[in-house]
C-alpha atoms as a printed R data frame, in Angstrom:
    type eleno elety resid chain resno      x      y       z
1   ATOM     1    CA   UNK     A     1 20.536 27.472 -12.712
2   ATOM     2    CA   UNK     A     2 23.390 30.087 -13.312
3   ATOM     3    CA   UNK     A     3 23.055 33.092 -10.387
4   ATOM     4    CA   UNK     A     4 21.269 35.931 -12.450
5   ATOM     5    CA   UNK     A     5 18.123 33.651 -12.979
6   ATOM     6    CA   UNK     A     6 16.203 31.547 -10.279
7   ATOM     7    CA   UNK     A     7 14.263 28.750 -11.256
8   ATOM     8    CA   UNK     A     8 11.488 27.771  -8.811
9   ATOM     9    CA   UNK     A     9  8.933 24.753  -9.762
10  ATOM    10    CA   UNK     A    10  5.933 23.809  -7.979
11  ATOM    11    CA   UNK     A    11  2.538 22.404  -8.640
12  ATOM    12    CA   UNK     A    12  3.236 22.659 -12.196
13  ATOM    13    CA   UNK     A    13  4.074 26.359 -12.046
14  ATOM    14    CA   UNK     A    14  7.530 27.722 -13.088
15  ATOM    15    CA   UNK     A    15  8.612 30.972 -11.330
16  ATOM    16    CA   UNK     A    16 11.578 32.257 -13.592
17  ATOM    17    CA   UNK     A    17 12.741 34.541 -11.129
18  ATOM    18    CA   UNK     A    18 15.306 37.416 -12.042
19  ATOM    19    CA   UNK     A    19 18.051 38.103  -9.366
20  ATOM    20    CA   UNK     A    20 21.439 39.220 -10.381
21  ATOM    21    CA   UNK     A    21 22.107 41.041  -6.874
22  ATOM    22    CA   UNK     A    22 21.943 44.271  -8.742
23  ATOM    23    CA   UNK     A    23 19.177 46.448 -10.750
24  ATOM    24    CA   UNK     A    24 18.764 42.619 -13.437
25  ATOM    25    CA   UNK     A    25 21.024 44.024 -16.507
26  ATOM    26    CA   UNK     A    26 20.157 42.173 -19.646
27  ATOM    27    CA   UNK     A    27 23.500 41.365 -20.544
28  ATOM    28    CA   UNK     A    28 24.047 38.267 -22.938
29  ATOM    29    CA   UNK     A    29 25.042 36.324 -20.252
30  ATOM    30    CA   UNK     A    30 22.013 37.188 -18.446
31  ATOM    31    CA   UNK     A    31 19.723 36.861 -21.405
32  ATOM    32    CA   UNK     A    32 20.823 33.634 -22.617
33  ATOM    33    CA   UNK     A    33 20.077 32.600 -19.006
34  ATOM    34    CA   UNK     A    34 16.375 33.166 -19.120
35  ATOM    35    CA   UNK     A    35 16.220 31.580 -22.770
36  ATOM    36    CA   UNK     A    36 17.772 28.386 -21.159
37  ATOM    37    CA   UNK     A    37 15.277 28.926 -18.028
38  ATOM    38    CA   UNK     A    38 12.082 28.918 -20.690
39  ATOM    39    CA   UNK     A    39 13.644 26.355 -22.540
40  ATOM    40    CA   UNK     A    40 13.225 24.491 -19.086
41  ATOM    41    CA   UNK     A    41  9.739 25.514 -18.323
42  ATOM    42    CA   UNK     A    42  8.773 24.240 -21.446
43  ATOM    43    CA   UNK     A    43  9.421 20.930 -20.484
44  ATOM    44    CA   UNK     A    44  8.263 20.549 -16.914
45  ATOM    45    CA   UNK     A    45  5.716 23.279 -16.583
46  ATOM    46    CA   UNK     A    46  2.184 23.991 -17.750
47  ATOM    47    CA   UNK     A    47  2.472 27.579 -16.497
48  ATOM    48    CA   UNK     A    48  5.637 30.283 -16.265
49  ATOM    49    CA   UNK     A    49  5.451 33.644 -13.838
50  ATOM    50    CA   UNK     A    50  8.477 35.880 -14.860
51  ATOM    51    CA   UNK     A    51  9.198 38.155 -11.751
52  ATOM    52    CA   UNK     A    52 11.902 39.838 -10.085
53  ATOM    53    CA   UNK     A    53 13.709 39.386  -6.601
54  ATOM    54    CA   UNK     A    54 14.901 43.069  -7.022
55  ATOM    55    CA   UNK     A    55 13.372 45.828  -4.770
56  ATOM    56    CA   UNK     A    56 11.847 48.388  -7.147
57  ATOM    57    CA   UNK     A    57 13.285 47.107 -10.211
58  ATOM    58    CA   UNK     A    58 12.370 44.479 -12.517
59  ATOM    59    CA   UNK     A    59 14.911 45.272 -14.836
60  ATOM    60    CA   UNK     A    60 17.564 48.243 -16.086
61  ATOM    61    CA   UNK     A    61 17.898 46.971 -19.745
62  ATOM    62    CA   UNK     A    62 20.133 46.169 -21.886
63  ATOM    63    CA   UNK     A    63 24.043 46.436 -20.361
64  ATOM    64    CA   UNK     A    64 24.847 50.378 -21.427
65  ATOM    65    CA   UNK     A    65 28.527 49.469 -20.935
66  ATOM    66    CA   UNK     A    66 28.370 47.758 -23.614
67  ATOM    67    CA   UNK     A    67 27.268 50.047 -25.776
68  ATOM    68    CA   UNK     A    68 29.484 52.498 -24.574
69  ATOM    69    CA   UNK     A    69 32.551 50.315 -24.926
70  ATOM    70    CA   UNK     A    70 32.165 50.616 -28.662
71  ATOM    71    CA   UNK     A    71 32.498 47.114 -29.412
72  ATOM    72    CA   UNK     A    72 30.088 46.531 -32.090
73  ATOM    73    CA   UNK     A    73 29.875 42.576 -31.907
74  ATOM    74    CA   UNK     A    74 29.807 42.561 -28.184
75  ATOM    75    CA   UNK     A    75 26.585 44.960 -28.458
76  ATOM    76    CA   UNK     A    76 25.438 43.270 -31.708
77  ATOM    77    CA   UNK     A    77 25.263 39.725 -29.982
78  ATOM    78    CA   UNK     A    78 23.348 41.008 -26.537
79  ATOM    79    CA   UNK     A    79 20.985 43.041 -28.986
80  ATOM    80    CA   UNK     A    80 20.114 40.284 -30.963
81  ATOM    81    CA   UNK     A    81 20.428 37.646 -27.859
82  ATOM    82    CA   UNK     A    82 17.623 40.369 -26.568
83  ATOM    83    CA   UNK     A    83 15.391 39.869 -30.264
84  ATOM    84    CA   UNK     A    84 15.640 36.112 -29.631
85  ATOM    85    CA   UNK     A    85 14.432 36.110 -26.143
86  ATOM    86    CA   UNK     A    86 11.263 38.118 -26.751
87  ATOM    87    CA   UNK     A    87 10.474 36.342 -29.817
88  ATOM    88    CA   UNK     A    88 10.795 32.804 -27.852
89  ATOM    89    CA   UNK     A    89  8.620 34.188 -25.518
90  ATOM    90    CA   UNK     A    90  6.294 35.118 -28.137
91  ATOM    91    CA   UNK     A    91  6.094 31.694 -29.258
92  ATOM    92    CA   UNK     A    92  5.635 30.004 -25.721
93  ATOM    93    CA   UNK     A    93  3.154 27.224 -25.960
94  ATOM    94    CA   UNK     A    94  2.324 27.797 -22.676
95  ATOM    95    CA   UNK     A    95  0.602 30.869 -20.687
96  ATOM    96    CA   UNK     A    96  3.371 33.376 -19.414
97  ATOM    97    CA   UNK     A    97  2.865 35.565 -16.588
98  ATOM    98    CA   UNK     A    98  4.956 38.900 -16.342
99  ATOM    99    CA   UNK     A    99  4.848 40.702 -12.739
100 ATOM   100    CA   UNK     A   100  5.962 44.191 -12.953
101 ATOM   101    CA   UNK     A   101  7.040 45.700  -8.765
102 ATOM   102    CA   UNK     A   102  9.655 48.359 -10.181
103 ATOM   103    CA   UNK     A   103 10.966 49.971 -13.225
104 ATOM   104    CA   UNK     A   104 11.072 48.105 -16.532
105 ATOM   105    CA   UNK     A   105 13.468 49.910 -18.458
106 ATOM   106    CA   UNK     A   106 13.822 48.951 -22.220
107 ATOM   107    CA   UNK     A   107 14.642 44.887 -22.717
108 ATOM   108    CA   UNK     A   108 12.382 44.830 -19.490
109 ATOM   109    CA   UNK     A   109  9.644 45.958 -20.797
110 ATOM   110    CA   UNK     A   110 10.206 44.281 -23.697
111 ATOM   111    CA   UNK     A   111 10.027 41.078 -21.937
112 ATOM   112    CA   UNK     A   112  7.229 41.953 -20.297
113 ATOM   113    CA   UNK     A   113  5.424 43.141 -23.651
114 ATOM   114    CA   UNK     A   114  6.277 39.523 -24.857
115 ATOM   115    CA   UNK     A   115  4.019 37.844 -22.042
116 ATOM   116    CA   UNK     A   116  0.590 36.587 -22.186
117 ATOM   117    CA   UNK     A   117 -1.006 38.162 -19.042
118 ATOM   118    CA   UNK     A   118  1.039 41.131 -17.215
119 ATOM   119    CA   UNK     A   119  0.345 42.193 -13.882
120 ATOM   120    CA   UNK     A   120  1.526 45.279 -12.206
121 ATOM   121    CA   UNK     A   121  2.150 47.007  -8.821
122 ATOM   122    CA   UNK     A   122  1.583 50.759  -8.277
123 ATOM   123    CA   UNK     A   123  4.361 52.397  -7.109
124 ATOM   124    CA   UNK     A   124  6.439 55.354  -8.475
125 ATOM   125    CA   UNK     A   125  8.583 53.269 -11.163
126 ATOM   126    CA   UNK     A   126  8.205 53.184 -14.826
127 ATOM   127    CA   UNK     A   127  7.954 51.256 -18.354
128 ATOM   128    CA   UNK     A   128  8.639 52.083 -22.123
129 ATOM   129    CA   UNK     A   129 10.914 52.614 -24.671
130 ATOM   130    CA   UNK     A   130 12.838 55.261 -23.619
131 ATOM   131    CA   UNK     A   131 16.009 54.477 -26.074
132 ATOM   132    CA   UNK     A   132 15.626 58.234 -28.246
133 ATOM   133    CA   UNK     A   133 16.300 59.814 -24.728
134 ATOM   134    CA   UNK     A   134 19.225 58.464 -24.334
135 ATOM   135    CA   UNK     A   135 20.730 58.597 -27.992
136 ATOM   136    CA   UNK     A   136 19.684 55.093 -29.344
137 ATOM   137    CA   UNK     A   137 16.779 54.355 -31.509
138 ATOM   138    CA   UNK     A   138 14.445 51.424 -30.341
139 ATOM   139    CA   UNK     A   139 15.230 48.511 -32.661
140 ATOM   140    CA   UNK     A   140 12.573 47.391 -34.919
141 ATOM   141    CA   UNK     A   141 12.319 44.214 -32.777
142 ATOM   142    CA   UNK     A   142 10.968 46.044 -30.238
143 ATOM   143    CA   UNK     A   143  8.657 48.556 -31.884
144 ATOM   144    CA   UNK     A   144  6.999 45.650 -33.780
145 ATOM   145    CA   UNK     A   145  6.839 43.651 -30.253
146 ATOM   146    CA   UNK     A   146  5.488 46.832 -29.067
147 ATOM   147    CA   UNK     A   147  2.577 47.451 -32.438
148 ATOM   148    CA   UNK     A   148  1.271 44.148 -31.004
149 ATOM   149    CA   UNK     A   149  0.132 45.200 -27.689
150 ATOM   150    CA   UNK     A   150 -0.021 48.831 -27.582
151 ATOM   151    CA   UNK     A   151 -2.332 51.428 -28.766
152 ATOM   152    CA   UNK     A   152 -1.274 53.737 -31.279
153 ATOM   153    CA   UNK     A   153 -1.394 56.891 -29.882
154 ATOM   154    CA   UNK     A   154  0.555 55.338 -26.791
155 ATOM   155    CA   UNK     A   155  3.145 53.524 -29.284
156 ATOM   156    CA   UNK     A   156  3.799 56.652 -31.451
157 ATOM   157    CA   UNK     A   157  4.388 58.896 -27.814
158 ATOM   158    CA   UNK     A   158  6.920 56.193 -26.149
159 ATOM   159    CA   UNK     A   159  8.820 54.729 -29.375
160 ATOM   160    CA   UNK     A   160  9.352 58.211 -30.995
161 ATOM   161    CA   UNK     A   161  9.427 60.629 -27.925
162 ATOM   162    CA   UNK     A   162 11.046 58.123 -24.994
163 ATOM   163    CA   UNK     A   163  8.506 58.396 -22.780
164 ATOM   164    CA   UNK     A   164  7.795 56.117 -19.362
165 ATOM   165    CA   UNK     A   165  5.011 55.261 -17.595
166 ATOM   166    CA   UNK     A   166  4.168 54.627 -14.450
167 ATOM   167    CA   UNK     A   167  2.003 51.400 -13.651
168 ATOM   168    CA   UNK     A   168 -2.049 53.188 -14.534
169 ATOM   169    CA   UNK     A   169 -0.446 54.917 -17.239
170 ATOM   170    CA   UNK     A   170  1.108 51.588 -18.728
171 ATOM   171    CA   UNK     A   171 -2.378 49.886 -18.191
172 ATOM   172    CA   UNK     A   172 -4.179 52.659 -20.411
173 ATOM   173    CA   UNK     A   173 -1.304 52.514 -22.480
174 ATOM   174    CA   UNK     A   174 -1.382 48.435 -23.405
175 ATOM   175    CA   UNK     A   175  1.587 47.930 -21.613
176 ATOM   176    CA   UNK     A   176 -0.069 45.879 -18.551
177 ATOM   177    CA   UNK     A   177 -3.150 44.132 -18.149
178 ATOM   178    CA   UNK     A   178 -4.240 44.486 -14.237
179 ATOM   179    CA   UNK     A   179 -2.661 46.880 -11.431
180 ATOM   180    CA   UNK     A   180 -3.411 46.001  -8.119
181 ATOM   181    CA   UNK     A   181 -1.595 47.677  -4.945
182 ATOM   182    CA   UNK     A   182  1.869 46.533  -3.855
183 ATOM   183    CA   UNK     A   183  0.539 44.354  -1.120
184 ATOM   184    CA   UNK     A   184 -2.487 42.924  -3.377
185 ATOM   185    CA   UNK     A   185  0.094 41.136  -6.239
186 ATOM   186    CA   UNK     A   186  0.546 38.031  -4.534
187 ATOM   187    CA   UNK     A   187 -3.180 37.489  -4.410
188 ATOM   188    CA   UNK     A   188 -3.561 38.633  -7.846
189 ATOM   189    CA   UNK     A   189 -1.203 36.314  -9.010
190 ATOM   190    CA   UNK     A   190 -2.531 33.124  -7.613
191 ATOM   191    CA   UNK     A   191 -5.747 34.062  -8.663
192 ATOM   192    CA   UNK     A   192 -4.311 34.982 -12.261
193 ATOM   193    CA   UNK     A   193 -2.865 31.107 -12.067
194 ATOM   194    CA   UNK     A   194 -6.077 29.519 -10.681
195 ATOM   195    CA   UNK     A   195 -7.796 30.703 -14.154
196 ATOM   196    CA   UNK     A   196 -4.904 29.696 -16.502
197 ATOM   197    CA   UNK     A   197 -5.286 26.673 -15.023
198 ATOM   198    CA   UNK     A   198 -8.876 26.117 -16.093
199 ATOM   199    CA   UNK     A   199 -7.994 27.009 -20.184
200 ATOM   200    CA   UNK     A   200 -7.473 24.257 -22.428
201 ATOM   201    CA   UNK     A   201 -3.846 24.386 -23.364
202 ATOM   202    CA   UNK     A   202 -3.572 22.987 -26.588
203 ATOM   203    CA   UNK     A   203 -6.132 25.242 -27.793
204 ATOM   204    CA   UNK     A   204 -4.058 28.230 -25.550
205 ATOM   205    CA   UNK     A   205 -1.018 27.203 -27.569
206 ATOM   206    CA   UNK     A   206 -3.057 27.541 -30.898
207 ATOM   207    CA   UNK     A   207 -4.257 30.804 -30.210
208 ATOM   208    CA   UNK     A   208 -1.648 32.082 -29.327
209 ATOM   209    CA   UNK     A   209  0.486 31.088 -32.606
210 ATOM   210    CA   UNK     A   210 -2.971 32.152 -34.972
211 ATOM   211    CA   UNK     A   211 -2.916 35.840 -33.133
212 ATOM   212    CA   UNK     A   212  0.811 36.947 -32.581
213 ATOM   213    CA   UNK     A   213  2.199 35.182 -35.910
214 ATOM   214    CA   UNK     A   214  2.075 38.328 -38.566
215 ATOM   215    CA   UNK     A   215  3.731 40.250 -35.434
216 ATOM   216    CA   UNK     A   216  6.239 36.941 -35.146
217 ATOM   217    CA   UNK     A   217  6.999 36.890 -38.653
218 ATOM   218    CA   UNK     A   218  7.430 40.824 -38.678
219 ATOM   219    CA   UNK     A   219  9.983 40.159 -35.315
220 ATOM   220    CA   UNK     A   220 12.197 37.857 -37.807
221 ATOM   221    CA   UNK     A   221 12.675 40.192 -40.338
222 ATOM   222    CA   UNK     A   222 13.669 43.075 -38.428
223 ATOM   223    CA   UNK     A   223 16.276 40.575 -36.722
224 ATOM   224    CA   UNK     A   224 17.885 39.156 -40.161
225 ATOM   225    CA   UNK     A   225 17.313 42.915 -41.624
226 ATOM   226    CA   UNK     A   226 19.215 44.884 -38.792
227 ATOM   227    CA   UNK     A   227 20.228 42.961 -36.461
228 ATOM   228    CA   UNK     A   228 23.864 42.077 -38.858
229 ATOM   229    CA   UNK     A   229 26.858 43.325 -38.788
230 ATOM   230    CA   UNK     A   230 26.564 44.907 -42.065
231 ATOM   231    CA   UNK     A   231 23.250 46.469 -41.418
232 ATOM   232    CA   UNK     A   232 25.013 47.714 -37.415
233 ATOM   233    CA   UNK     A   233 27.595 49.453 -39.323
234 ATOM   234    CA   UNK     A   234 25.670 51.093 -42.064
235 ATOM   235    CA   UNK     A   235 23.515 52.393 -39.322
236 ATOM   236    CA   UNK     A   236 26.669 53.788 -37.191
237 ATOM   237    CA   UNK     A   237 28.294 55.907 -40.148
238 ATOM   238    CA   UNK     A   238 24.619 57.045 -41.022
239 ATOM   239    CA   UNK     A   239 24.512 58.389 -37.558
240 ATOM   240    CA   UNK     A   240 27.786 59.766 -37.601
241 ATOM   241    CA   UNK     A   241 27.359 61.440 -41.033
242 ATOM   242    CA   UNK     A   242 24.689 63.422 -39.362
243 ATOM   243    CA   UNK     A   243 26.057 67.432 -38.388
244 ATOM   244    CA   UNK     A   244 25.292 67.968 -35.102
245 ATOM   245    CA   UNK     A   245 24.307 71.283 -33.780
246 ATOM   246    CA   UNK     A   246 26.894 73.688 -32.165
């Protein structure tokens, strides 16, 4: 397995760990690693835990320098390499674990939005969309990712506004399902695997594609609908058309 992504299995147990020796940018390099990690997992696991070996960081999002460079295919591809990922993820037959120590900025959380049960450490990082703080609107991908597990209040406040949450905040929120202290997670987390392990998995698998297919199918069609170069473009000289204020 390529150096950004650690693949660890045991006991029937995948641990897809995330380790570029930095803060885990989701460049495309990095994200097509975790696709081919998953794609793994599928084969040889009945379980996945997604996790980072970062202190206080699962994940600083998408690569900004690429956006900033300006190259429009370079940030097209890792945008849409980002769409895919979540959506496979979405689709996993099997139960996915996210465990959240440290800040989740955007394709973070996304990936953790995308997992079945998501377990998190308080601490003094954050989650959410925070892409209209920064000058980027969340892509539709991610908002209709998002409609599927958050509550509407919460959705309208992070998607529209930027805001972040800290770990209780993100569990009120619909972003996480348990938060346990820092030194509690490991405990957690076995005892989160000891009762996937007792759920019949075909019927998991089922479930799974009955409840999160109308958000699936909405996923696709953002992706072919925005997520072109055609679409990229329109969307830059709509942005640029726009008079700033002096």
């Amino acid at each position: 397995m390529p150096m950004g992504v650690n693949y660890e299995l045991k006991d029937g147990v995948a641990r897809i760990v995330l380790d570029d020796g930095k803060v885990n940018v989701m460049s495309t390099t990095m994200l097509d690693e975790i696709g081919a990690a998953f794609d793994r997992a599928e084969k040889e696991a009945e379980i996945v835990v997604l996790c980072s070996a970062r202190p206080g960081i699962f994940s600083a999002g998408f690569d900004l320098k690429v956006f900033a460079a300006g190259d429009a295919a370079k940030s097209l591809d890792m945008v849409r390499a980002g769409a895919e990922l979540a959506l496979q993820l979405m689709s996993f037959p099997h139960p996915i674990i996210g465990v959240m120590e440290g800040h989740a900025f955007p394709m973070g959380t996304f990936l953790l939005l995308a997992c079945d049960v998501r377990l998190g450490a308080r601490g003094p990082h954050r989650m959410g969309l925070n892409e209209v703080a920064i000058g980027i609107a969340p892509p539709s991908f991610a908002i209709e990712l998002a409609r599927s597990r958050l509550h509407p209040a919460w959705l309208s406040r992070t998607a529209a506004l930027g805001e972040m949450y800290e770990p209780d905040e993100a569990l009120t929120a619909g972003f996480l399902d348990r938060v346990v202290a820092p030194e509690a997670i490991d405990r957690t987390l076995e005892e989160t695997i000891a009762a996937l392990r007792a759920i019949h998995k075909p019927s998991h698998a089922t479930a799974k594609r009955r409840l999160r297919q109308p958000a699936m199918d909405a996923i696709r069609v953002a992706i072919d609908r925005e997520l072109t170069m055609a679409a990229y473009e329109a969307s830059n000289r709509a942005r640029t058309a726009v008079a700033m204020p002096g």
